[in-house]
Structures are given as C-alpha cells and as structure tokens.
C-alpha positions in Angstrom: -5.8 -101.8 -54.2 -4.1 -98.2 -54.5 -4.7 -95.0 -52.7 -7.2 -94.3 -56.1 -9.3 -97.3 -55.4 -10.7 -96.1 -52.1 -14.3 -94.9 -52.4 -14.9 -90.9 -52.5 -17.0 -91.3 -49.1 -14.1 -92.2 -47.4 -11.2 -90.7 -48.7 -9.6 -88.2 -46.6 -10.3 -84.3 -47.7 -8.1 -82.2 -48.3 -6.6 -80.3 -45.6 -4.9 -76.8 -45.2 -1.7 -76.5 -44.0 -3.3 -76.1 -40.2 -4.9 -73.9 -38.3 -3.4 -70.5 -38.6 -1.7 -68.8 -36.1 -4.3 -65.8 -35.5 -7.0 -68.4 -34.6 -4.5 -71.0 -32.8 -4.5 -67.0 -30.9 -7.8 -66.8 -30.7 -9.0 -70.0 -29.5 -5.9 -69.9 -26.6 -7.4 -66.3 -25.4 -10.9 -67.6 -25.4 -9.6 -70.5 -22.9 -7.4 -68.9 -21.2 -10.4 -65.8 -20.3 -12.9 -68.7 -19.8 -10.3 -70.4 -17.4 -9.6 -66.9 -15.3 -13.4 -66.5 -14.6 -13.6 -70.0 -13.3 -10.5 -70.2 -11.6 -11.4 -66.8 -9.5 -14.8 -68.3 -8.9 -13.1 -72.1 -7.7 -10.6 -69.6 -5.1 -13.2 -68.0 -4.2 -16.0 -70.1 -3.5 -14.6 -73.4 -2.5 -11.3 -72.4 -0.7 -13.1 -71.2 2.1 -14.6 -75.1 2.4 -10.4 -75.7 2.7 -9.9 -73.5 5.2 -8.5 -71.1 2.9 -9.8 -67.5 3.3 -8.4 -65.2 0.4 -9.7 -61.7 -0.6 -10.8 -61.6 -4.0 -8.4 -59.2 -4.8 -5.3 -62.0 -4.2 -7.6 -64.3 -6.0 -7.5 -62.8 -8.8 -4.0 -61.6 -8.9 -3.1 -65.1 -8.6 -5.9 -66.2 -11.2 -3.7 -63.7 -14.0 -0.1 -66.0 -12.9 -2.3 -69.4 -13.7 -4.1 -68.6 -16.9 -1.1 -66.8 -18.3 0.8 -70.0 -17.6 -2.0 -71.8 -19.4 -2.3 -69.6 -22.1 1.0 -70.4 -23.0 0.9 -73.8 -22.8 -2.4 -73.9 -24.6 -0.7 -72.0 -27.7 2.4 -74.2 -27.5 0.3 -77.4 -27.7 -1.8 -76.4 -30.4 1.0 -74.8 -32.2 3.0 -78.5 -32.0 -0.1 -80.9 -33.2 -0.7 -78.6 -35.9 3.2 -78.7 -37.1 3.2 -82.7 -36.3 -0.2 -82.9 -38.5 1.7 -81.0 -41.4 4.4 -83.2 -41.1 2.6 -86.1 -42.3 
C-alpha cells in the first residue's frame, strides 16, 4: 500500500513552511506580557505568605529581568520546532 493508497480523510494536509517569524513574534510577546502581569501579581501577593516583603516597584523591576528571559526562550523554542518540523 503506497503513500497514494491512504484515504483523503486521513492524509496529512499540506503544510506551510512554518509559522512565520512575525507571528512566532507575536505569540512570544503575548506570553511574555501575560507572564509579567502574573508574575508581579505572584511577588506580590504570595511573597508576603513567605516572609518576603518587596515593594511593588522591585517587583516589577524584577518581573521585566524574568519575562525578558522567557521571552527569549519562548522565541528560541518555537523558532527550533518549527525548523525541526521543516526538516522533515
């Protein structure tokens, strides 16, 4: 049975290269925004329950060092499966 024998309902559609840089962009900003608000609100709602007392200011300064670490990391992984998936 070749690749041409397989039923239409489950062959695999045709795919595009990828996902495009601009939204692989996109999507990592989204997170990365969506991260920052929660990861001011997690500083500064349960470090208090830690013991931790920091001013919302600091908070946020150090919420704009972890989600620019994560927006990086976010980009890089979707920019790698979307090179491995073209690669196949």
């Amino acid at each position: 049975m070749g690749s041409d024998d397989v039923p239409q309902m489950y062959a695999r559609p045709e795919v595009r290269s990828g996902q495009s840089r601009k939204i692989s962009v996109v999507e990592s900003v989204v997170s990365v925004l969506l991260g920052y608000v929660m990861t001011v609100l997690i500083q500064y709602l349960l470090f208090p329950l830690f013991g931790f007392s920091i001013p919302l200011e600091q908070s946020m300064v150090i919420s704009v060092f972890i989600v620019s670490l994560a927006f990086v990391k976010n980009y890089g992984i979707r920019r790698l499966f979307v090179y491995l998936e073209y690669r196949r």
